[in-house]
C-alpha positions in Angstrom: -3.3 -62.5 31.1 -4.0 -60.1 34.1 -1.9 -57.7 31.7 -4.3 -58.2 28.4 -7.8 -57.7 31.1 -6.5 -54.8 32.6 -6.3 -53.3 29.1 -10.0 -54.6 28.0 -11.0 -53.1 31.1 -9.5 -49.6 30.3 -11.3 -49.3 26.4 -14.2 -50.4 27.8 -14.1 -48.0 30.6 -12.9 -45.1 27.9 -15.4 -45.9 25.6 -18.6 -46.6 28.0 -18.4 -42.5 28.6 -20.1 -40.8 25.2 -20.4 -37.0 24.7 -22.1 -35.3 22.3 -21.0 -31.6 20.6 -22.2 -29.2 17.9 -19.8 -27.7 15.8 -19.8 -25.2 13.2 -17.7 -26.1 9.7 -16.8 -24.1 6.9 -18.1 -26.0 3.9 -16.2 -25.8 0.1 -18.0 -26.2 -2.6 -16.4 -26.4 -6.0 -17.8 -26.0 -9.5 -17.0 -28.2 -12.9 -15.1 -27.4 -15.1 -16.3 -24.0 -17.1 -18.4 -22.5 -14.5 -17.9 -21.0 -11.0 -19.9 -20.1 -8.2 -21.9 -17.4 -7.8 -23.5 -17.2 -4.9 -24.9 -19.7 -1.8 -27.3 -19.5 0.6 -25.0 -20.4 3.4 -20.9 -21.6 3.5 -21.1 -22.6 7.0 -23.0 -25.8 8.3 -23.6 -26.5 12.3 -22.6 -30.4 12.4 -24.2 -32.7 15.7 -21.8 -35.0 16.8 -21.8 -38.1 19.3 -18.9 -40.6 20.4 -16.6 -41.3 23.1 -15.6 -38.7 24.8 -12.0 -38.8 24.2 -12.7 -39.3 20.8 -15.3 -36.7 20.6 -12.1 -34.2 22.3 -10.2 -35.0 19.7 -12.5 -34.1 17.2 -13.3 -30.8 18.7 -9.6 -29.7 18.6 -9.5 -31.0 14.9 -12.6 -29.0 13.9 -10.6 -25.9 15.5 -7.5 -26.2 13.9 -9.4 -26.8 9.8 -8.4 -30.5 9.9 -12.0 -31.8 9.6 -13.7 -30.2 6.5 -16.8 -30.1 4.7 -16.4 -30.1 1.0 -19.1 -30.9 -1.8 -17.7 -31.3 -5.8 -20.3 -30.7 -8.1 -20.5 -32.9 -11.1 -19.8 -32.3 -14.4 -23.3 -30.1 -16.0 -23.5 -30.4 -19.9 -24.8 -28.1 -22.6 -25.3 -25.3 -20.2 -27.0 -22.4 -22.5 -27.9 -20.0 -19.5 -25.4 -17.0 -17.7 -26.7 -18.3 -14.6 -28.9 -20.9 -13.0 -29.3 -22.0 -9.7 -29.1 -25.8 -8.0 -29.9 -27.0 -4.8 -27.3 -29.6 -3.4 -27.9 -31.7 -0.2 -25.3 -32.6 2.4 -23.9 -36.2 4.0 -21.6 -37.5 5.8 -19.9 -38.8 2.9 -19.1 -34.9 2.5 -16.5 -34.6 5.9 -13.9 -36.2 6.4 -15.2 -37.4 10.1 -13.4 -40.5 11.7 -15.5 -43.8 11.6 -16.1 -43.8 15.1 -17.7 -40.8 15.2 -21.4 -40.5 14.3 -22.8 -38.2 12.7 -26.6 -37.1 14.0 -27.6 -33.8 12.4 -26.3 -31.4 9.8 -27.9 -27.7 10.0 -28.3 -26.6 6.8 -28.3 -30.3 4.7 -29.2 -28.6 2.2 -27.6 -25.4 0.4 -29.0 -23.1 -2.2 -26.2 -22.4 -5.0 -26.0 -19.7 -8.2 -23.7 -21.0 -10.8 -22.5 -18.9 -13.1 -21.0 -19.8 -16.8 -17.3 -18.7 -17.1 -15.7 -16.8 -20.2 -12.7 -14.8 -21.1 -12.9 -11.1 -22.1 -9.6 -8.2 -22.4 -10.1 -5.9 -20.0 -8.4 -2.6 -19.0 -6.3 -2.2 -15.9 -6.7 0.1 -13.5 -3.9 1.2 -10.7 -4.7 1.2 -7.3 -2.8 3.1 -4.7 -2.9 3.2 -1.2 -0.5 5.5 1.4 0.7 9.0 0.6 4.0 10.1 -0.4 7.0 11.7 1.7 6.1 15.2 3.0 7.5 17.3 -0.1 7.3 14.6 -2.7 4.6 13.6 -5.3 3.8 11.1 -8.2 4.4 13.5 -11.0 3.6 10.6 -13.4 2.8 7.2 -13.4 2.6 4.2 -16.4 2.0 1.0 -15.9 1.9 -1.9 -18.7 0.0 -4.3 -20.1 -3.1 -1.9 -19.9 -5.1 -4.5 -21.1 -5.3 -7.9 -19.8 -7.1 -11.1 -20.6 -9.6 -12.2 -17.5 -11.9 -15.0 -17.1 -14.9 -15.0 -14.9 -18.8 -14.9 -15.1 -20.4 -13.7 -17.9 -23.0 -11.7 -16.5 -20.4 -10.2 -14.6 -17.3 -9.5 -17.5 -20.4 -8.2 -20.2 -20.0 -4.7 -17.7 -17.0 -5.4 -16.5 -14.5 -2.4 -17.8 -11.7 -2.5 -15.8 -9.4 -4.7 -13.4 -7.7 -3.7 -10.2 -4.4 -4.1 -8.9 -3.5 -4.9 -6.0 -2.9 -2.5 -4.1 0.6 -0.5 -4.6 2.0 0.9 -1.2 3.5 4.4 -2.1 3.6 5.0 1.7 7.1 7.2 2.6 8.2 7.3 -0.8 10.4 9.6 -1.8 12.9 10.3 -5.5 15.2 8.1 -4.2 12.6 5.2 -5.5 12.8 6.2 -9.1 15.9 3.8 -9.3 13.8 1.1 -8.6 10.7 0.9 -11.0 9.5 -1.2 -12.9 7.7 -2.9 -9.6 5.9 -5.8 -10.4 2.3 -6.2 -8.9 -0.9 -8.5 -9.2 -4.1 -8.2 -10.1 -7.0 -9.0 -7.3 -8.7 -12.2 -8.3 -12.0 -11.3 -7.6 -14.5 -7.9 -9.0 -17.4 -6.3 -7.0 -20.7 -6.1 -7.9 -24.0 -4.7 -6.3 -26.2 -6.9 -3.8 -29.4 -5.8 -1.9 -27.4 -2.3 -1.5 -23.9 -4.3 -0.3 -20.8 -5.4 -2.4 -20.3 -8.6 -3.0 -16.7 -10.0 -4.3 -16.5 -12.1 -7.7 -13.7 -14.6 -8.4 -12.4 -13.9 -11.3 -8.7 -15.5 -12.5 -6.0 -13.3 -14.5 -2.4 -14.6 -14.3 -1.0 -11.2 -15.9 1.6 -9.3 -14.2 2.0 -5.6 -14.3 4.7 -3.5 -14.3 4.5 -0.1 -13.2 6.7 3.0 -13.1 5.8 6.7 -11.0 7.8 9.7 -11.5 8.6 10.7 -7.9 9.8 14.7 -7.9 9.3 17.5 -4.9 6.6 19.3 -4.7 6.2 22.6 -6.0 4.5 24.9 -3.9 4.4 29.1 -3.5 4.9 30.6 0.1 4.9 34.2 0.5 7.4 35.5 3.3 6.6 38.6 5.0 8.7 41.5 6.6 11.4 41.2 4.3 14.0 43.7 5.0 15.2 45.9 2.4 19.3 47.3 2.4 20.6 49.9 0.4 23.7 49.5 -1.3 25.8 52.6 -2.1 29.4 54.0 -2.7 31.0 54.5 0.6 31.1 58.5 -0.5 27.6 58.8 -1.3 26.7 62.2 -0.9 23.0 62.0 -0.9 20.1 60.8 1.5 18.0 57.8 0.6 14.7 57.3 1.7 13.0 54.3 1.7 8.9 54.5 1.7 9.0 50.5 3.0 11.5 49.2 4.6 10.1 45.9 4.3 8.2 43.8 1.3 6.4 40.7 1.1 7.8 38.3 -1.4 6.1 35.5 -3.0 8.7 32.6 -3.9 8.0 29.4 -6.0 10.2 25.8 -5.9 10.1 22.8 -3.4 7.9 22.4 -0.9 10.8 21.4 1.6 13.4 24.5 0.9 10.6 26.5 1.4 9.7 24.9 4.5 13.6 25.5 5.9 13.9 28.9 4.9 12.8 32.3 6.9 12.8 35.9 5.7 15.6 36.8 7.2 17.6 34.3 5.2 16.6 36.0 2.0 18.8 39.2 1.2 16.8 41.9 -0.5 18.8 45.3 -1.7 18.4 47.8 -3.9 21.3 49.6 -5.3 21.4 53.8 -5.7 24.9 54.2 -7.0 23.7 55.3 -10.1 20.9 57.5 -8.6 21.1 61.4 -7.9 18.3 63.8 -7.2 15.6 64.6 -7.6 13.4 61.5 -7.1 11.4 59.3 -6.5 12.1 57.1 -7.8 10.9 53.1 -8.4 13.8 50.8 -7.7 13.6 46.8 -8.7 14.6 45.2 -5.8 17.5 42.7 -6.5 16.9 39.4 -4.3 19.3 36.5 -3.6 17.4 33.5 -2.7 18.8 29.5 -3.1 19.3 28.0 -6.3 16.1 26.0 -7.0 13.8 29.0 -6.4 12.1 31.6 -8.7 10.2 35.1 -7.3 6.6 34.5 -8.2 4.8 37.3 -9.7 6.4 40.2 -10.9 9.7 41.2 -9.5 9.1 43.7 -6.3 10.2 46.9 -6.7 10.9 49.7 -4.2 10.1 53.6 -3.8 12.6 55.4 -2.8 13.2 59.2 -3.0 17.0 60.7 -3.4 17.4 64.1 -1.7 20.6 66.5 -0.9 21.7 66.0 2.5 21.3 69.5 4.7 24.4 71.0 5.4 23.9 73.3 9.0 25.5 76.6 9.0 27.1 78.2 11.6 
């Protein structure tokens, strides 16, 4: 007995000590069947609450971690003839999913402006989107994706200028031709299109179940450095009875191929000679110069060529 008062003592003690909290809720509303919301004039609603207090602290922690919600279906609407129309729809308890022995004293909006928009299906182009750069040295040389057309339903007003879809986006970050192997990847499309509000964008739902395949051609990229101060030899006949003389010693050659050889090569890795066995005087003459650079690489522009002039070599006299 002394057992059984002690605990009607305690809940009556508990429960004699009310609080009262305000709460902000994020409130779901969902459409019928063939249309979709298009706008609302608030999807957050400021909820006054009273109980006891350990109730009441449980219920704040609830509302923290999404486990009380405010949700309002909208019944079924019938021979709807307009894009768009707009409803007003007013809020109850009845919409949360409060505990009974919690009361409910205010609800801030309780009532919430909503555009409802009438829902259709339309082919629509896709459109890639990338995001991220390539490895230094590498670019997309190509890129194909399929299907380029894909079936999307969503608001009329919004699919009658609606030309094209996004992806999701396709992280090409690092990439280099090593990922060639691995295409097709397989990406999504968004779920939702932009459109233009009082100078902001706003994002549509829109539902597309497609998924796309899409292949890039990953190669090095070409680029053209010039190296400067290249030195120029002279190859001749160990018995070479005549004097050479170069006009410059050194050229400036422009070479074409990947960006990363070029990146790891200097001038004096490049050998650059011209060859005068067959020359005798008189000169000048102007001389191709013959240039050994890396397989992979071309001389851009017109070969460089040298001016040399071949003379007799004095011969003193005593």
């Amino acid at each position: 007995m002394a057992m059984v008062m002690a605990m009607a003592l305690w809940f009556y003690a508990i429960n004699k000590h009310t609080a009262d909290i305000q709460e902000d809720i994020q409130l779901t509303i969902n459409a019928p069947q063939g249309l979709t919301i298009l706008d609302t004039s608030s999807n957050m609603v400021t909820v006054g609450l009273s109980g006891a207090q350990n109730t009441i602290d449980r219920i704040s922690d609830m509302i923290k971690d999404n486990k009380i919600t405010a949700r309002f279906d909208i019944p079924g609407i019938s021979d709807v003839d307009e894009d768009n129309f707009k409803r007003t729809i007013r809020l109850t308890k009845r919409n949360f999913n409060l505990p009974r022995e919690v009361r409910l004293n205010s609800i801030v909006p309780n009532e919430i402006d909503i555009t409802l928009g009438r829902l259709e299906s339309k082919y629509i182009s896709v459109q890639l989107q990338k995001k991220g750069a390539p490895a230094s040295g590498y670019e997309i040389a190509s890129e194909f994706f399929y299907p380029g057309r894909v079936l999307v339903t969503g608001p009329v007003n919004i699919l009658k200028e609606a030309d094209t879809i996004n992806t999701s986006p396709i992280d090409i970050s690092g990439i280099t031709s090593d990922q060639n192997r691995t295409f097709p990847w397989t990406v999504d499309l968004e779920n939702f299109m932009s459109v233009t509000r009082d100078g902001k964008y706003v994002p549509i739902s829109v539902q597309c179940d497609e998924k796309i395949n899409v292949w890039f051609q990953v190669s090095e990229q070409v680029d053209i450095k010039v190296f400067e101060k290249v030195k120029v030899n002279v190859f001749h006949p160990v018995e070479y009875d005549f004097k050479v003389k170069l006009k410059e010693e050194y050229i400036n050659l422009s070479l074409k191929g990947p960006r990363l050889m070029l990146d790891t090569l200097s001038p004096k890795d490049i050998m650059a000679y011209i060859d005068v066995s067959s020359l005798s005087p008189p000169g000048p003459y102007n001389q191709s110069v013959i240039c050994k650079i890396p397989e992979g690489l071309k001389i851009d522009g017109a070969p460089p060529v040298a001016h040399i002039d071949i003379v007799e070599p004095i011969i003193e006299t005593k």
